[in-house]
C-alpha positions in Angstrom: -27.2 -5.5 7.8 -25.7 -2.9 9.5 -23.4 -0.6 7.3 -20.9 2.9 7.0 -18.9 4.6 4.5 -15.2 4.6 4.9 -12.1 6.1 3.1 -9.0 3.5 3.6 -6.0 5.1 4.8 -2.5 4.4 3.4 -0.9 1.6 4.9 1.8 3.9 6.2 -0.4 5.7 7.9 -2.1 2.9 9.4 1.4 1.4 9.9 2.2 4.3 12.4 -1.2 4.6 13.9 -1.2 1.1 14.6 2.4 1.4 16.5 0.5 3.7 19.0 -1.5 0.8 20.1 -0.3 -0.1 23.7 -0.3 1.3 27.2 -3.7 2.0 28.2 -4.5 -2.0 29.9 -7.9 -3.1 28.8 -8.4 -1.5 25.7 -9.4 -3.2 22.9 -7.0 -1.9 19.9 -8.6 -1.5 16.1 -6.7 -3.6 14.1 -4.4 -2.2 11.9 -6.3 -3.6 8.8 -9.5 -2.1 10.4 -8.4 1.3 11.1 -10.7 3.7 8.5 -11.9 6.9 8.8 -15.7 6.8 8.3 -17.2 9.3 6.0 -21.2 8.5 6.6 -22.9 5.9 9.0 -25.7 4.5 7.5 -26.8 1.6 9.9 -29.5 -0.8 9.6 -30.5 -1.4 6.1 -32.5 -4.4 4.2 -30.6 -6.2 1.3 -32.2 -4.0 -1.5 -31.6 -0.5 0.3 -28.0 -2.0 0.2 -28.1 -2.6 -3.4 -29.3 1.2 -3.9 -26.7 2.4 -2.0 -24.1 0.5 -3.7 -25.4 2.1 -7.5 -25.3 5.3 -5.4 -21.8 5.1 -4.8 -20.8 3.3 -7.5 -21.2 6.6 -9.6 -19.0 8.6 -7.3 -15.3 10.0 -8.3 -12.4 11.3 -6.8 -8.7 12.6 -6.3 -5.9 12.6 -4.3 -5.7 15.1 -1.0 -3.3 15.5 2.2 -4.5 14.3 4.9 -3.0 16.1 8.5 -3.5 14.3 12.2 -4.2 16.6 14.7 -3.9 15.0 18.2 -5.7 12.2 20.4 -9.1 12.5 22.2 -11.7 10.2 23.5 -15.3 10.3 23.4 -17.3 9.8 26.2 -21.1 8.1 26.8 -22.6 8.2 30.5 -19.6 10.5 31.9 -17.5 7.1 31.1 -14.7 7.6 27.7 -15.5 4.8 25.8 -13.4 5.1 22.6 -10.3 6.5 22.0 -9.3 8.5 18.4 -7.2 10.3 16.3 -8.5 13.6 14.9 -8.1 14.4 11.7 -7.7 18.5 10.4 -10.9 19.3 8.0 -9.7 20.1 5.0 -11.9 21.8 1.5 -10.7 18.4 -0.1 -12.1 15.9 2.4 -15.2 18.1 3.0 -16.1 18.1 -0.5 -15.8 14.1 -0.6 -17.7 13.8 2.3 -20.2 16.1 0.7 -20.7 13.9 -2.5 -21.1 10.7 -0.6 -23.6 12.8 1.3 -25.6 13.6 -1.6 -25.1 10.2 -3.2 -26.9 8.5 0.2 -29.8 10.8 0.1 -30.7 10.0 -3.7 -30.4 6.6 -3.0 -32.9 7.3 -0.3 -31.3 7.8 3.4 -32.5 10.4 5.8 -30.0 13.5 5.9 -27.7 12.9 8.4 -28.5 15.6 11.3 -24.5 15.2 12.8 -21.9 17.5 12.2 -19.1 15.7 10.2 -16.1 15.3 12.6 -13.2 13.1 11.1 -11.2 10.9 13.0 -9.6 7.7 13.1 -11.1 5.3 16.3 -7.9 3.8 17.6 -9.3 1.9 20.7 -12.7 0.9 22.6 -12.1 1.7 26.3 -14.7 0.3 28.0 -13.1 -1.8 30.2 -9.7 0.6 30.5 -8.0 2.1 33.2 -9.3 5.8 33.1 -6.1 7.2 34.7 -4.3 5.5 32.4 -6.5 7.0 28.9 -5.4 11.0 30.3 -1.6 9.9 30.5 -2.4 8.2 26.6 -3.9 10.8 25.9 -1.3 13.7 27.6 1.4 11.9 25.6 0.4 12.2 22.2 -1.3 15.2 22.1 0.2 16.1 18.6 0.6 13.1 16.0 2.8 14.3 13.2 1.6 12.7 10.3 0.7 14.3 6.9 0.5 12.0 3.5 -1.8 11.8 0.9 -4.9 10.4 1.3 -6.3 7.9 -1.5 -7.0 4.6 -3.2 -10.4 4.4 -2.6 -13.5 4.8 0.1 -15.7 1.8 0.5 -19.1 1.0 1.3 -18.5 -1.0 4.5 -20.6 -3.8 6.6 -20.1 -4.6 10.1 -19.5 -8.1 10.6 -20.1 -9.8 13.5 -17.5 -13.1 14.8 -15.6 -14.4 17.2 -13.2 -11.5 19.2 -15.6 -8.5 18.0 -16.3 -7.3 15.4 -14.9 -7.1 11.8 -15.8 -4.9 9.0 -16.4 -6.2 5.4 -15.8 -4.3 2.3 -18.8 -4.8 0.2 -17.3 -2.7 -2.9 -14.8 0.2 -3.5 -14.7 3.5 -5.0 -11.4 4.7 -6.6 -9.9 8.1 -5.5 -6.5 9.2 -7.8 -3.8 8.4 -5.6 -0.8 7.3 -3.6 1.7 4.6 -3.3 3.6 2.2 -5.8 5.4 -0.6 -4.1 8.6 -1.7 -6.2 8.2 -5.1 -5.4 11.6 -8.0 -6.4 10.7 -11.3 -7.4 11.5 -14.0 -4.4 13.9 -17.1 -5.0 13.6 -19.1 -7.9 15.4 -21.8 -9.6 18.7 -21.5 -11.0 19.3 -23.7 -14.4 22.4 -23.1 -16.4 20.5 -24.7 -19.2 17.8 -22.5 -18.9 18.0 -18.7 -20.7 17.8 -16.6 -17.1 14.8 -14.2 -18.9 12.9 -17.8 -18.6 14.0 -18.8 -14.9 10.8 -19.4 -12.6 10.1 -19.0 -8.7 11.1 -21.9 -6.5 9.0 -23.6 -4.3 10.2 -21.2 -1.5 9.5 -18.1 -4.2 6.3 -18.8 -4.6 5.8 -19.5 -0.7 7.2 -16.2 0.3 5.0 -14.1 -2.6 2.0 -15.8 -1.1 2.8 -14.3 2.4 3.8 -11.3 0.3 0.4 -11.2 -1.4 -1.6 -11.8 2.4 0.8 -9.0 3.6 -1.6 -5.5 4.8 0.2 -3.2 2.7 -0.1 -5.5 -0.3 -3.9 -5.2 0.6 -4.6 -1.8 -1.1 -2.7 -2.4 -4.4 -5.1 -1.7 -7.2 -2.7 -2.0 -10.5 0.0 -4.3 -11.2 2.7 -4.2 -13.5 5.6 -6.5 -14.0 9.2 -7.4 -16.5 8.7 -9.9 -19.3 11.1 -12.1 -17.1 9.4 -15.2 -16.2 10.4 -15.0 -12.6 8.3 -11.5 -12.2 5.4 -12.9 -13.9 5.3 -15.9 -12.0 5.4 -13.3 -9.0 2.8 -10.8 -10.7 0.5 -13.7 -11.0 0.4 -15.1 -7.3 -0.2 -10.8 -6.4 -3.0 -10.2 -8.7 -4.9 -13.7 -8.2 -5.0 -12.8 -4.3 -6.0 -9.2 -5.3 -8.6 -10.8 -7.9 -6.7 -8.3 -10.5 -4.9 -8.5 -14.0 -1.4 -7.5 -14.7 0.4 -6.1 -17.6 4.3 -6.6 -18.7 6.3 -4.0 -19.7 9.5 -5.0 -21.0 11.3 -1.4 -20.1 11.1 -2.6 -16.3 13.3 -5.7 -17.0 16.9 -6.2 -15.8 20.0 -5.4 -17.2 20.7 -6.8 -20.6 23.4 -9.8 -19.8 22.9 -11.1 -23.2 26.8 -10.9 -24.0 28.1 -13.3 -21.3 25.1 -15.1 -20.7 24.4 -17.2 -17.4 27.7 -16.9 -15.0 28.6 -18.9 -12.0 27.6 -17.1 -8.6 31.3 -16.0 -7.8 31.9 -14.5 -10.9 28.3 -13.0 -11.8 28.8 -11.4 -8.1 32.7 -9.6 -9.3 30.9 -8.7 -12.7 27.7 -7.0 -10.8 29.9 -5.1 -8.5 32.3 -3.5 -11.7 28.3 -3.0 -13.2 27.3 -0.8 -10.1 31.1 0.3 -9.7 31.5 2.1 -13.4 28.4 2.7 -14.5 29.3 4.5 -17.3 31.2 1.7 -18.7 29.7 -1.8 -20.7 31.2 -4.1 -18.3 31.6 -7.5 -20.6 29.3 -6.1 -22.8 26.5 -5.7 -20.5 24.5 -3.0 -20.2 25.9 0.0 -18.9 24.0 0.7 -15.3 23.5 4.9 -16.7 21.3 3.3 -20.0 19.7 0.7 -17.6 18.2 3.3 -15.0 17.4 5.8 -17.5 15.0 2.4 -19.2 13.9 1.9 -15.9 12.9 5.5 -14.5 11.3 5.7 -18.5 9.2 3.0 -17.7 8.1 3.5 -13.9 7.5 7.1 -15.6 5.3 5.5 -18.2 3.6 3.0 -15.9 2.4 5.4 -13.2 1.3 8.0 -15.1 -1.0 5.6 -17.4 -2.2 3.3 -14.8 -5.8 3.6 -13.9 -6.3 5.5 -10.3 -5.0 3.5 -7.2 -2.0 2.0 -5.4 0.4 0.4 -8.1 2.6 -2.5 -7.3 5.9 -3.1 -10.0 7.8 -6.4 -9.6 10.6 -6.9 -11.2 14.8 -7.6 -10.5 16.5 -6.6 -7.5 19.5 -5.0 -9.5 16.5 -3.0 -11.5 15.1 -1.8 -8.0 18.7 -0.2 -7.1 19.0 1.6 -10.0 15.5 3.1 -9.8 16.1 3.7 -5.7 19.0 5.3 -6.1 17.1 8.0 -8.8 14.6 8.3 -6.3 17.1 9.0 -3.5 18.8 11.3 -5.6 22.1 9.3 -5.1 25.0 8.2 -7.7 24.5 4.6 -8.9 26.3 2.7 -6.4 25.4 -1.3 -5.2 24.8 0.3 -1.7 21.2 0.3 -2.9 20.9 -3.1 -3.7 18.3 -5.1 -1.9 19.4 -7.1 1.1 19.5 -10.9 1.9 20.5 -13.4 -0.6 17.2 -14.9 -2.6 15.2 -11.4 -3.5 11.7 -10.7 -2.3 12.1 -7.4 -0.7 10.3 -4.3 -1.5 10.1 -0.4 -1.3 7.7 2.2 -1.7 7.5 5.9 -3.1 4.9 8.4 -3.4 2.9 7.9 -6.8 2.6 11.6 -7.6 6.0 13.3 -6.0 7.9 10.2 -6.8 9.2 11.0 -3.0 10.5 7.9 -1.2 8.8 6.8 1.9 10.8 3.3 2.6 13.4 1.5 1.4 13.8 -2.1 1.3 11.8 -4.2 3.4 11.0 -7.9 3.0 7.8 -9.3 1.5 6.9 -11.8 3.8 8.3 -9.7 6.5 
C-alpha cells in the first residue's frame, strides 16, 4: 500500500481553493474533499510497517496555528509542468508539526526523508493541459489571500486506486486543537398540537435533508457534537453523529425560548408573537422568555460547550430562533429577527471561529 501524511484543511479553505478550479482545459482538478497539504510521503509499505506507523502517529499531539497562502506555481518533470499548487508560507508552528511527524516516522522505522519540506496544496495534474494556458493560471493568481487557522486533525493517508483516478483513504486521524463550530437548525418536522413542542420529531423530509446534511463536505470534519434536549435536535444530532460514527451530548442551555406560558400557537399567531419576541427583547412577551435572558443562556452555553469539548471541529444543532440570538452576539448586532434563518422548514446552518468566536458565514442550507 502506498501511503502519506496529510493535515486536512478547513473546509473554508478548501471551499475557496476549490472555486479556483477552472480555466486551464485539460487539467484534472483535486477534488475539493481531496485537497490536503501533505506533511511526509511515505510510499510503499507492507501491512505491518503500516500498523507501526499508525502507533507512531497515534502518540502524536497538537494545536491550532494560522495558516497563510502565498501564490500559485507548478512543478515541472522532463521540462513539461505537470501539477499545479498553492504554496503555503512556512511558519515555526507548521514546521514544528512537520518535525514531530518526522521523528514519529523514523522511530517507527522509515528512512529519513532526504527532501526539503516545501508546503503546498496540489490543486491540479496538468499533464494533458494547455501550457499557454497554466502561465495565464498562473499570472492571474499570483497572490491567494487566504489566512485561517489551521486544525482538526492530520491523517495517515492511503492512496486508493478506482475508477476516474485516484482517491485517498484516511486510515486514522490525529487531533490538532482547533477551528470551526457549525451552529447547525434542526430540518422540518412534524407539527402536532397534541404533542408538547419540546417532544416534536423530524419529518420524513427532516430526516432526508439531515442525511444530505450529514454527507455534506463541511459536515465531513466535525469531530464533537452537541445538541438541545428538544426532540427535534436530537433526532437531528443522531442522523450527524451515526454518519460521523460519533456520540453526542445534550445540553439543555442551547434549547429555545421557553414558550411554556402559551403553549403550542397556530402559525399566524406564533409568527405575530415571534416578531414582538425579537421586536422588544427586553420585554416577556405573553410570558415567554425575554429574547435578552434567552441569548445570554445561549452564548453561556455555546461558551460552556466549546471551551470543554475535546479538540476538533464542533457542530451545535438546535432552534432556528436560538441560532438568531446567538448570530446576532456574534455579529455584534442588537437582537433583531433580521437574523433569523431563512426558508420556511429550518435546516440551515452557520459557522464561527472556535477560538475568536469570529463569524465566517452566515446561514446557509444543509443540504445545500
Amino acid at each position: 500500500m502506498r501511503l502519506f501524511v496529510a493535515l486536512d484543511l478547513p473546509w473554508p479553505i478548501r471551499e475557496q481553493l476549490a472555486g479556483l478550479a477552472g480555466g486551464i482545459p485539460g487539467a484534472r482538478w483535486v477534488p475539493d474533499d481531496n485537497l490536503h497539504l501533505t506533511l511526509r510521503f511515505i510510499g510503499e509499505v507492507n501491512a505491518p510497517q503500516a500498523e507501526e506507523i499508525d502507533l507512531a502517529l497515534a502518540a502524536l499531539r497538537g494545536r491550532a496555528f494560522e495558516l497563510s497562502f502565498a501564490g500559485v506555481g507548478t512543478f515541472a518533470k522532463g521540462g513539461r509542468e505537470t501539477q499545479l499548487w498553492v504554496g503555503v508560507a512556512r511558519n515555526p508552528a507548521l514546521d514544528h508539526l512537520q518535525g514531530k511527524v518526522e521523528t514519529a516516522l523514523q522511530r517507527a522505522g522509515l528512512e529519513p526523508e532526504r527532501r526539503r519540506f516545501t508546503p503546498h496544496v496540489t490543486l491540479a495534474r496538468l499533464d494533458n493541459a494547455v501550457p499557454q494556458k497554466i502561465a495565464g493560471f498562473v499570472q492571474a493568481h499570483k497572490s491567494v489571500p487566504r489566512r485561517a487557522d489551521a486544525g482538526g486533525a492530520f491523517h495517515f493517508v492511503q492512496f486508493a486506486p478506482g475508477q476516474g483516478g485516484v482517491g485517498l483513504q484516511r486510515r486514522s486521524g490525529v487531533s490538532i486543537a482547533g477551528m470551526t463550530v457549525y451552529f447547525i437548525t434542526h430540518p422540518e418536522v412534524e407539527i402536532d398540537p397534541a404533542v408538547p413542542v419540546a417532544q416534536w420529531k423530524l419529518s420524513a423530509r427532516g430526516i432526508a435533508r439531515m442525511q444530505l446534511g450529514a454527507a455534506q463536505p463541511w459536515s465531513r470534519v466535525v469531530r464533537q457534537i452537541h445538541c438541545s434536549t428538544e426532540r427535534k435536535a436530537i433526532d437531528s444530532a443522531a442522523i450527524l453523529a451515526a454518519a460521523r460514527g460519533l456520540g453526542y451530548a445534550q445540553d439543555a442551555g442551547l434549547g429555545e425560548n421557553d414558550r411554556s406560558a402559551t403553549g403550542y400557537l397556530p402559525r399566524a399567531e406564533f409568527e405575530t408573537v415571534a416578531d414582538e419576541f425579537f421586536a422588544a427583547p427586553e420585554r416577556s412577551v405573553r410570558g415567554w422568555e425575554r429574547a435578552v435572558d434567552a441569548q445570554a443562556r445561549i452564548v453561556a452555553a455555546v461558551a460552556r460547550v466549546t471551551r470543554n469539548a475535546p479538540d476538533g471541529d464542533v457542530a451545535i444543532i438546535a432552534h432556528g430562533g436560538v441560532g438568531a440570538l446567538l448570530l446576532c452576539h456574534l455579529a455584534g448586532e442588537p437582537i433583531s429577527r433580521r437574523a433569523d434563518q431563512p426558508g420556511d422548514g429550518g435546516g440551515n446552518f452557520f459557522a464561527f471561529e472556535r477560538r475568536s468566536w469570529a463569524l465566517r458565514h452566515r446561514w446557509r442550507a444543509i443540504d445545500g
